[in-house]
C-alpha positions in Angstrom: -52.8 -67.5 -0.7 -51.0 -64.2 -1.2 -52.8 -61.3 0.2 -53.2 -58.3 -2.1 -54.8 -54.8 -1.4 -55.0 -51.4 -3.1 -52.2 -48.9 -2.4 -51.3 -45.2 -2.1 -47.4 -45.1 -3.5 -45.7 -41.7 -2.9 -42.9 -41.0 -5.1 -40.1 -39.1 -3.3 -39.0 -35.5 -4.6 -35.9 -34.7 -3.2 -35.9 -31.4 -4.2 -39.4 -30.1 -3.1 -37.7 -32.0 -0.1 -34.2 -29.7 -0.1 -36.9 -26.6 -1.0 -39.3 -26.4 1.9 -37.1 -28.1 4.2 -34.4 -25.6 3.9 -36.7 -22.8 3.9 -39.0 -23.1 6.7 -38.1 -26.5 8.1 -40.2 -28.4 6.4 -39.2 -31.7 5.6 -42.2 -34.4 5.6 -44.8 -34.2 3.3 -47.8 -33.7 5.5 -46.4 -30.3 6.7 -46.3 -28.7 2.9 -49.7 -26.8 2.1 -50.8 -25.5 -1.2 -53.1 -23.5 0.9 -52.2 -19.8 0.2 -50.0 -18.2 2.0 -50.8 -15.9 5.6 -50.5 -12.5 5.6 -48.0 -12.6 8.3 -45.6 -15.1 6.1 -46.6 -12.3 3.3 -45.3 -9.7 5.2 -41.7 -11.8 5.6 -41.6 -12.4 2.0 -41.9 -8.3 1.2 -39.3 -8.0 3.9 -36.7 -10.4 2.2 -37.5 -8.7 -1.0 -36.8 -4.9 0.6 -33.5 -6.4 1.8 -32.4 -8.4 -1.2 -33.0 -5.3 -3.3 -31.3 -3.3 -0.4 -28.3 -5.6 -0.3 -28.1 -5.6 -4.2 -27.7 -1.8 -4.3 -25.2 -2.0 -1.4 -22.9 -4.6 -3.0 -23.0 -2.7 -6.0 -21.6 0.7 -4.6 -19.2 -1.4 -2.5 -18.2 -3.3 -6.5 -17.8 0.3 -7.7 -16.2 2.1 -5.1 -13.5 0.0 -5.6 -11.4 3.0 -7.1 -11.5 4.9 -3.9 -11.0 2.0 -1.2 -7.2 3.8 -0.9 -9.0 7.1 0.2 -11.6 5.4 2.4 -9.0 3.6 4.6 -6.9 6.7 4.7 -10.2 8.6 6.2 -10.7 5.8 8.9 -6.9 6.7 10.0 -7.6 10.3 10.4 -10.5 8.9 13.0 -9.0 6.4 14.5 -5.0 6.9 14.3 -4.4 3.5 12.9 -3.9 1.8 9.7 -5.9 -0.6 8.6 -7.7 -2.5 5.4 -11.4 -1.0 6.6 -12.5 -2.0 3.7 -11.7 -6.1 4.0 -14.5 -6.3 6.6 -16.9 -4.7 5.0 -16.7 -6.2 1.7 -16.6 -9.8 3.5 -19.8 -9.4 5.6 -21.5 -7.7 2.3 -20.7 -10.8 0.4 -21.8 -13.1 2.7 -25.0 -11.3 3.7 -26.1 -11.1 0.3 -25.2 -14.6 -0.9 -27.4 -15.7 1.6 -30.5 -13.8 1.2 -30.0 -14.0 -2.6 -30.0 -17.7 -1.6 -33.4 -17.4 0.0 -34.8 -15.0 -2.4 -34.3 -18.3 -4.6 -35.8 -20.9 -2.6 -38.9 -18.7 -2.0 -39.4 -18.1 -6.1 -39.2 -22.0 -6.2 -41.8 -22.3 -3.6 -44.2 -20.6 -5.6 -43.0 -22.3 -8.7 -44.2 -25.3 -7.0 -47.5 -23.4 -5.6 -46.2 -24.2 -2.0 -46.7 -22.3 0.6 -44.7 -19.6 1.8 -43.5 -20.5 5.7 -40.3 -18.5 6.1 -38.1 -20.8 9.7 -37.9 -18.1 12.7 -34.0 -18.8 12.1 -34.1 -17.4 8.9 -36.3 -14.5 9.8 -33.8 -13.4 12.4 -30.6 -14.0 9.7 -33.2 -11.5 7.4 -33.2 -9.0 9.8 -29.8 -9.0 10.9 -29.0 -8.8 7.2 -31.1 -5.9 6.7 -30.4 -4.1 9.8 -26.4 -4.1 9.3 -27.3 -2.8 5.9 -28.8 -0.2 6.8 -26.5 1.0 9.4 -24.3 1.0 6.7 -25.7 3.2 4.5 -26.8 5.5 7.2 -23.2 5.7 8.0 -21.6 6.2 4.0 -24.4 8.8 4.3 -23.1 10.9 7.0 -19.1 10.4 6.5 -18.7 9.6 3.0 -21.9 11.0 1.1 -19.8 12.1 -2.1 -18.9 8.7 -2.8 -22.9 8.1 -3.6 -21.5 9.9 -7.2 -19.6 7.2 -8.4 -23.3 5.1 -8.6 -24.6 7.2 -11.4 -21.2 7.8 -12.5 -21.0 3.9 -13.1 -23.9 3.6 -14.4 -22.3 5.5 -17.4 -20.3 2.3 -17.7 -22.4 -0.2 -16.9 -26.5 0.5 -17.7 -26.2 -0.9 -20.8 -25.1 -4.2 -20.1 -27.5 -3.9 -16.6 -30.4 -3.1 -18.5 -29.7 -6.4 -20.8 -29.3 -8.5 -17.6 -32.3 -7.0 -15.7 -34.3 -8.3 -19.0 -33.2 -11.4 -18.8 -34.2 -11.5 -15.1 -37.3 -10.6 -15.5 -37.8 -12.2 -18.6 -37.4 -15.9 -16.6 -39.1 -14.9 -14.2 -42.5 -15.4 -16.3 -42.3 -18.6 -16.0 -43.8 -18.6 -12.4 -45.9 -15.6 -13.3 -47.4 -17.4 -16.0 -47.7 -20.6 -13.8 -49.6 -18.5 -11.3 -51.9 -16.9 -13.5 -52.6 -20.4 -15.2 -53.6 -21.9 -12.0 -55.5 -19.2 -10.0 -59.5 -19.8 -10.3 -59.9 -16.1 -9.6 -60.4 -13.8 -13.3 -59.5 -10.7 -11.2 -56.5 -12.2 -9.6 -55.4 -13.2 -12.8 -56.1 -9.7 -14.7 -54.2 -7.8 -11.9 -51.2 -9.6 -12.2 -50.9 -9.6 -15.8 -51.3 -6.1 -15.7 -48.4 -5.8 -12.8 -45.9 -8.2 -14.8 -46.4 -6.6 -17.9 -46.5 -2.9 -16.5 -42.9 -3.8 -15.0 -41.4 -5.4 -18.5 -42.9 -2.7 -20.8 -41.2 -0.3 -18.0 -38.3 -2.1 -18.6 -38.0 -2.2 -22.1 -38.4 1.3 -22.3 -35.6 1.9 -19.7 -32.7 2.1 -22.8 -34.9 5.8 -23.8 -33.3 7.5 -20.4 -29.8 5.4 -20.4 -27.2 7.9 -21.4 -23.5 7.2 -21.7 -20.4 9.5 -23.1 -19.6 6.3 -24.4 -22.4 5.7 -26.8 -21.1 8.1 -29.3 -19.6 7.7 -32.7 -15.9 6.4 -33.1 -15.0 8.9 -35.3 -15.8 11.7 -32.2 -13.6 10.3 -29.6 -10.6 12.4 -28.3 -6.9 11.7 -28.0 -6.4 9.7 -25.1 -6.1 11.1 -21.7 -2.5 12.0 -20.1 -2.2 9.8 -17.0 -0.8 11.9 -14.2 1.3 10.1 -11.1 -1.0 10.9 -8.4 2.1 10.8 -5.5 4.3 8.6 -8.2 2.7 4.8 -8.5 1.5 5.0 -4.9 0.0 1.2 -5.8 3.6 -0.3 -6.8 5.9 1.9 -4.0 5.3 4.0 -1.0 3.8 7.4 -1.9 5.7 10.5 -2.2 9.4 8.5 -2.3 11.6 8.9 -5.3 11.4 5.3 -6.2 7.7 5.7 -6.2 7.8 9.0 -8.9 10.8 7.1 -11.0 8.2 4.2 -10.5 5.7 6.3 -12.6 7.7 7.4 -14.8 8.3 3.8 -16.0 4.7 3.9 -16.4 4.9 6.8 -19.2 3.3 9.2 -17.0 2.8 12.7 -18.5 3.1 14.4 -15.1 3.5 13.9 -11.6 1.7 15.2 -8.7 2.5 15.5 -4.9 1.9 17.2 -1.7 4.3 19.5 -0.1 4.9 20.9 3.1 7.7 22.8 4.4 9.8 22.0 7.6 11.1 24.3 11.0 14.3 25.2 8.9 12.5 26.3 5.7 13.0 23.2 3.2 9.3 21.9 1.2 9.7 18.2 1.1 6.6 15.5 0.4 4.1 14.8 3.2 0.4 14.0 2.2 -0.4 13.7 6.1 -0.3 16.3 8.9 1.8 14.1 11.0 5.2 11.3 10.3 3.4 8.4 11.7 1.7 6.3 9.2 4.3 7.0 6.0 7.8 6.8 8.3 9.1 5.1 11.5 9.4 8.2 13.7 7.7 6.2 16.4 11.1 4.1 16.7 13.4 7.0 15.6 11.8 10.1 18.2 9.1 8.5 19.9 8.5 11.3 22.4 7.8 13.3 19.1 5.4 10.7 17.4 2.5 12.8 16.9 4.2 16.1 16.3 2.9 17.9 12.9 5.3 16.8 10.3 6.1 20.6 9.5 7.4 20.4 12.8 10.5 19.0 12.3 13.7 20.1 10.5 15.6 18.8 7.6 18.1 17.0 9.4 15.4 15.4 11.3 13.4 13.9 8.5 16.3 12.7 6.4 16.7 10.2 9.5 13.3 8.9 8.8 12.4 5.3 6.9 9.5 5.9 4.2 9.5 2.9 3.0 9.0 -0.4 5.6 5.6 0.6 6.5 5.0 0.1 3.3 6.3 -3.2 3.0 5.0 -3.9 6.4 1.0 -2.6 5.6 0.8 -3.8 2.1 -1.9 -1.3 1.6 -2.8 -2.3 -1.7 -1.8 -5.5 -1.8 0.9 -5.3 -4.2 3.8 -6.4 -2.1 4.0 -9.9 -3.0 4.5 -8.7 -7.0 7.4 -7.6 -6.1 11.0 -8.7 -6.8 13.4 -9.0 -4.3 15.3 -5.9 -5.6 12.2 -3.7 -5.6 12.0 -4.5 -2.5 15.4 -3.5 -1.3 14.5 -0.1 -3.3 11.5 0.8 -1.3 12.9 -0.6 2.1 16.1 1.9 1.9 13.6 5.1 0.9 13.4 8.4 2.7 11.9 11.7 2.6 12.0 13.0 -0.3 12.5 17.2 -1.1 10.9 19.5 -3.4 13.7 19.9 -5.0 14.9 16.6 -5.7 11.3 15.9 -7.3 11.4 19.0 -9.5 15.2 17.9 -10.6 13.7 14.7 -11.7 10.8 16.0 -13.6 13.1 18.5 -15.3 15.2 15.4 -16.5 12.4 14.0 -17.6 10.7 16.6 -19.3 7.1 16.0 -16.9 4.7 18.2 -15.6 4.7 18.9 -11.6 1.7 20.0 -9.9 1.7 19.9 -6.1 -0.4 21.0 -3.1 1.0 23.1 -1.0 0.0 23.3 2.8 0.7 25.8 5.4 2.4 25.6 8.1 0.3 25.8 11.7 0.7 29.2 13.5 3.8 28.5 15.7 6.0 27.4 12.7 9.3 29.9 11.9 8.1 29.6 8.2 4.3 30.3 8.8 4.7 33.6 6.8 7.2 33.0 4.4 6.2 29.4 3.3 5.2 30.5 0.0 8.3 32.3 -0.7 10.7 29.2 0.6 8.3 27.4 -2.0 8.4 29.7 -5.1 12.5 29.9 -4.2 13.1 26.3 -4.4 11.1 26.1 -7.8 13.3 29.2 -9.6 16.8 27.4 -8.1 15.7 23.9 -9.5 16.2 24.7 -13.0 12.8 23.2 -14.2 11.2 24.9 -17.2 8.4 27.0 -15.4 5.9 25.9 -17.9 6.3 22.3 -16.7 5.2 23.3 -12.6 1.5 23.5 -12.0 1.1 26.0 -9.0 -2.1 25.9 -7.1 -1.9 27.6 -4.0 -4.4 30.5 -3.9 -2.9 33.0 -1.4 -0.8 35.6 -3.0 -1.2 34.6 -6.8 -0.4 38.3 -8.5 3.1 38.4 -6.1 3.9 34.8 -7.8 2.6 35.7 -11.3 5.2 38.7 -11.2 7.9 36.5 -9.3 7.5 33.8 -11.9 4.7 34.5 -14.7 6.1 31.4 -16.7 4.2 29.0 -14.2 1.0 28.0 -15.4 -1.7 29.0 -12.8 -3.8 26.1 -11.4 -6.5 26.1 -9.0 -7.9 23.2 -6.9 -11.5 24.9 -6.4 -14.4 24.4 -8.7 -15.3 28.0 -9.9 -18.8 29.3 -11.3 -17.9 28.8 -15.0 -14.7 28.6 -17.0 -15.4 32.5 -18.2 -14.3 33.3 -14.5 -11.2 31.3 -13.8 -10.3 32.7 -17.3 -10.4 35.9 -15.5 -8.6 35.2 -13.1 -6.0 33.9 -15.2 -5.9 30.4 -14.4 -5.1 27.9 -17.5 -5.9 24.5 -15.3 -7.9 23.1 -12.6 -7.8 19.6 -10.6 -11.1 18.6 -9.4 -12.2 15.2 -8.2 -13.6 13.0 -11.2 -17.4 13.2 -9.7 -17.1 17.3 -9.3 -17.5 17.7 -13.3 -20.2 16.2 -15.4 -19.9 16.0 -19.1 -21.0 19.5 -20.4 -19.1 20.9 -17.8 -16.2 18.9 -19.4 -16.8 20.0 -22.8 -17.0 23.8 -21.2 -13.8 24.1 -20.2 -12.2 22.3 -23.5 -13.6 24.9 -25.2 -12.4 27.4 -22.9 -9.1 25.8 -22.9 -9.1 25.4 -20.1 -6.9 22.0 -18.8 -8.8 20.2 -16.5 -7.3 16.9 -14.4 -9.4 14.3 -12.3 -8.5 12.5 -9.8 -8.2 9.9 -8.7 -8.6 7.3 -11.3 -7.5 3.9 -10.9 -10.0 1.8 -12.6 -10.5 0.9 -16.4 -14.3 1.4 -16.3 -13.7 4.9 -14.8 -11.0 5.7 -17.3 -12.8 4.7 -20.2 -16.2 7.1 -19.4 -13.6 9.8 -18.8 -11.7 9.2 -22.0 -15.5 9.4 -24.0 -16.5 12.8 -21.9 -13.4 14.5 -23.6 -11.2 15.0 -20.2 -7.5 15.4 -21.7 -5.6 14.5 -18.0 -6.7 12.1 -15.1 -4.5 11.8 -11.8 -3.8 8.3 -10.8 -2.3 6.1 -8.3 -2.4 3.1 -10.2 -0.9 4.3 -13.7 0.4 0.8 -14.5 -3.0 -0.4 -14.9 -4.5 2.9 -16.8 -1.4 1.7 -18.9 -2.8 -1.5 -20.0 -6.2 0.6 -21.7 -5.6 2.0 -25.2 -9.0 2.1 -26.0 -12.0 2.8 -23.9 -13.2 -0.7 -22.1 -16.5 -0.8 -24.7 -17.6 2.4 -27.3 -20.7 1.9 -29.7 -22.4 3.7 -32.0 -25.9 4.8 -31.0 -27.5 3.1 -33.7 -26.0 -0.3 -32.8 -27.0 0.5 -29.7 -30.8 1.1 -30.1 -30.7 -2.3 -33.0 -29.0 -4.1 -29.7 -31.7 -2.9 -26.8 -34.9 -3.5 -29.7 -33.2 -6.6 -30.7 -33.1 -7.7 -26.6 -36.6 -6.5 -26.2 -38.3 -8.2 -29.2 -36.5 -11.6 -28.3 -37.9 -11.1 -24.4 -41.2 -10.3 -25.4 -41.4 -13.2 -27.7 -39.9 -15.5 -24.9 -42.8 -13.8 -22.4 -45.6 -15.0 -24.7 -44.2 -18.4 -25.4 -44.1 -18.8 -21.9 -47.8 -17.7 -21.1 -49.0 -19.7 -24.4 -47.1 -23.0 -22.8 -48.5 -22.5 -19.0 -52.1 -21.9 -20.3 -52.0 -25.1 -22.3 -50.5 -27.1 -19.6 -53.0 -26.1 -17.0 -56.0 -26.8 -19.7 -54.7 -30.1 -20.4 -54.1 -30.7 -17.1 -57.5 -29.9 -15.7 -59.5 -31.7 -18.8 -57.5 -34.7 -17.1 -59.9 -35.3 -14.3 -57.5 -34.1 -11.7 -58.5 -31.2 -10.0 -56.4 -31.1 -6.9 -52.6 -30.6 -6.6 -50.8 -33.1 -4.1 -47.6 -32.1 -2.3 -46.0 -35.1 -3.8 -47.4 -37.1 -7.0 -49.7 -39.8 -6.2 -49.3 -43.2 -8.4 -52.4 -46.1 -7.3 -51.5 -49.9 -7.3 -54.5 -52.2 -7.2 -52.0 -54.5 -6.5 -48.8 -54.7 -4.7 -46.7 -57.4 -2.9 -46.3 -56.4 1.3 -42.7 -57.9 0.4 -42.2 -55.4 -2.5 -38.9 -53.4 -2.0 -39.0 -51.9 -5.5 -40.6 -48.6 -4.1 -41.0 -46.7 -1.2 -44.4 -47.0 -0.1 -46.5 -45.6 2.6 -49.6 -47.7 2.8 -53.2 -46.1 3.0 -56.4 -48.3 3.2 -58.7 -47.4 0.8 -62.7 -47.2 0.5 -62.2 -51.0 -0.4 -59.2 -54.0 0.6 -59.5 -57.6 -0.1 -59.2 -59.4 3.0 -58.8 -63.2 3.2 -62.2 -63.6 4.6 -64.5 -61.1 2.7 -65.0 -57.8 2.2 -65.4 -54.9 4.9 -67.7 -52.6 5.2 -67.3 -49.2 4.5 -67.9 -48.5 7.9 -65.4 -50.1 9.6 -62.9 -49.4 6.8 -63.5 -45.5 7.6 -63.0 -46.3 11.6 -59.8 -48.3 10.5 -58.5 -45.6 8.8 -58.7 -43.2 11.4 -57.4 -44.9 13.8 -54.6 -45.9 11.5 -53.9 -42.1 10.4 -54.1 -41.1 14.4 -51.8 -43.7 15.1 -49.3 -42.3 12.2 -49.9 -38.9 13.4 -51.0 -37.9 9.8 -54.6 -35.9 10.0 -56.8 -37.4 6.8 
């Protein structure tokens, strides 16, 4: 006779498996709870949230500050003396972190998708603070060295809110599906009523986000300006080393407008092209005069310099990472560079019919020239033979002597005054300032002041493009091959296709919200008018009879109330004492 007896047949979910295994090390069934979660495991949970949000605002600066990675690793050299990517590190540990607590961010959503409970592993709870702890050493540290460069997150947002806001909707927008599963399957009314009123407080919040989202670039086609000139910020510093000859002729292939520069002047009176104080990072004075390695740069004299290379730490560095677009002959080109002059810049803007605009630094104390170094300057200008009105000159000191020397230059200053009235004034025509130093009414100010205002430094599209819709007529760049490759701003739209687009998101949302809610309520109600009123780990399927032999399904056998037996039936009592002993003997608690 072929016994038979009543079964309990577990059917395996891998994923709930993968889910709370992964997550707090819970792989067998009997360690998942439905139970709700301890305040201490609730605390975690706030904790990962804090650092995924923290993290997410992190790795968007680090996305954005892309256009000034050039100027961040040239501040770590001025600390530390060395060249490096600083910025390789950062970005790599940034990536990583996130990815990971964005991967647990979506393992604990899951869990209460499946209305487990929350049980965060110790590992991960340490990997969570480490995470958030780096981060914030992080910030703490852009805070105090590099706070300016918090600008370019509003600035971006000029660029990017519209398209954030859309994405954020969407977010939130699947994420009532578990809120709506929760609310369907709490028993308490005032649990229910307060998150309802938290979900939909936060999405109505949301919708209305589009009323504060301004952009330059939301604006009527008709009302955009000419395109912005694109001025060589020291040549194509991206494509050849910076202040070199090939560099500027570089940009000019670029159809720059202008070029800009830095100048200093030597022992022996010449101004020749040097961004840094000292010869070390741009040339190979190391191997050439290595007892004068850190010597200021205004140090040496003429003959000196010209013995420098400019060019094979350029090659050698790759600081932008451009090197291996190069051809063979380019890089000959850069590899045989030099220092290059003043003068041999201005002859080559004169040919070309370009602007100039160059900073001009003084000389320390105990140089020959510390006196006459705007003189040596102004001299080398007049004997170039450049049109005055193509050289921008900026230095402050001594401005009515140079306006009388040489009133065809046009007057610049690098120094944000009170208002355009006052640098009229003063008879200045043009001012440089960096691109998060004017806002867009201060833009639209000095165009109607005529006043020619240049930012820099732009090297990214995005940046460009908000630029280009706030009016500015110049932008200094080091990467003018790329700016070369936007004719038209990256996205312009009309505000009323904008407020039809953010409506149009918002009614298709809400719709998608209520459809959601409508679905979970009816779920649960049919569920419940079921007869089942509890919620297993794993769904329960009873055989009333099933082969010992059977190898169809995995099965983990429970006696029940009742069994048939070969010799009778059992009664209850001993059936209960059986089972005990048989769930002690498992180590599964009934």
């Amino acid at each position: 006779m072929v016994k038979h007896q009543p079964l309990q047949v577990y059917e395996r979910q891998l994923c709930l498996s993968c889910v709370t295994g992964i997550y707090g090390c819970r792989w067998k069934r009997y360690q998942r709870s439905h139970d709700d979660t301890t305040k201490w495991e609730l605390l975690w949970s706030f904790v990962l949230l804090f650092t995924f949000g923290l993290l997410l605002l992190w790795s968007y600066f680090w996305w954005e500050a892309h256009n000034d990675y050039s100027e961040y690793n040239w501040f770590l050299y001025n600390q530390s003396g060395e060249w490096r990517d600083g910025t390789a590190p950062i970005l790599a540990t940034t990536a990583a972190g996130f990815t990971y607590i964005a991967f647990l961010m979506v393992l604990a959503l899951c869990h209460v998708a499946l209305g487990q409970q929350l049980n965060l592993h110790w590992l991960h709870k340490i990997g969570v603070m480490a995470a958030l702890l780096t981060t914030v050493v992080g910030v703490i540290s852009v805070n105090q060295t590099w706070s300016y460069e918090w600008d370019v997150v509003p600035i971006s947002l000029q660029a990017t809110g519209p398209f954030l806001h859309i994405g954020a909707i969407a977010a939130v927008t699947a994420l009532s599906w578990i809120v709506a599963g929760q609310v369907a399957r709490a028993e308490k009314t005032i649990f229910q009523v307060l998150v309802i009123l938290l979900y939909f407080s936060a999405l109505l919040a949301l919708y209305t986000v589009p009323l504060y989202i301004t952009s330059p670039c939301i604006m009527d086609p008709s009302n955009l300006k000419q395109r912005p000139d694109v001025i060589g910020h020291q040549g194509a510093a991206t494509l050849a080393p910076e202040n070199t000859m090939w560099s500027f002729q570089r940009a000019l292939q670029m159809n720059v407008t202008g070029l800009e520069t830095d100048v200093t002047i030597s022992s022996d009176g010449v101004p020749f092209l040097m961004h840094d104080n000292g010869l070390r990072r741009t040339t190979d004075v190391q191997k050439v005069f290595p007892e004068r390695q850190w010597d200021d740069a205004s140090l040496f004299n003429w003959t000196d310099l010209q013995q420098l290379n400019t060019g094979h730490w350029f090659l050698k560095d790759n600081p932008f990472g451009t090197v291996q677009t190069l051809s063979f002959r380019e890089k000959q080109l850069i590899g045989n560079q030099s220092v290059c002059s003043l003068e041999k810049l201005l002859k080559l803007a004169s040919f070309n019919n370009c602007t100039v605009v160059f900073k001009l630094r003084r000389p320390p104390p105990e140089h020959p020239r510390h006196y006459s170094w705007i003189n040596d300057t102004l001299q080398t200008v007049l004997q170039s033979g450049i049109l005055q009105s193509l050289v921008f000159w900026t230095p402050e000191e001594y401005r009515e002597e140079v306006r009388q020397m040489a009133p065809g230059l046009v007057q610049s200053s690098l120094v944000k005054a009170e208002s355009p009235e006052t640098l009229q004034r003063e008879g200045i025509s043009a001012i440089f300032l960096r691109y998060n130093q004017a806002n867009t009414r201060e833009i639209r100010d000095f165009s109607q002041q005529n006043i020619n205002l240049t930012l820099y430094t732009v090297n990214e599209p995005w940046l460009y493009s908000v630029l280009w819709c706030s009016g500015v007529p110049a932008v200094s760049s080091e990467a003018p091959q790329i700016l070369k490759k936007v004719p038209y701003p990256v996205w312009l739209m009309k505000p009323d296709e904008y407020t039809v687009l953010w409506v149009s998101v918002d009614l298709v949302s809400f719709a998608i919200v209520i459809a959601i809610f409508i679905f979970q309520n009816y779920h649960t109600i049919r569920y419940r008018s079921s007869g089942i009123h509890s919620y297993n780990p794993e769904q329960i399927m009873l055989s009333a009879a099933v082969r010992r032999t059977s190898r169809d399904v995995n099965v983990m056998k429970e006696k029940l109330i009742f069994s048939e037996v070969e010799n009778g039936v059992t009664s209850a009592e001993e059936l209960y004492s059986n089972d005990y002993n048989y769930y002690t003997n498992q180590g599964i608690s009934q």
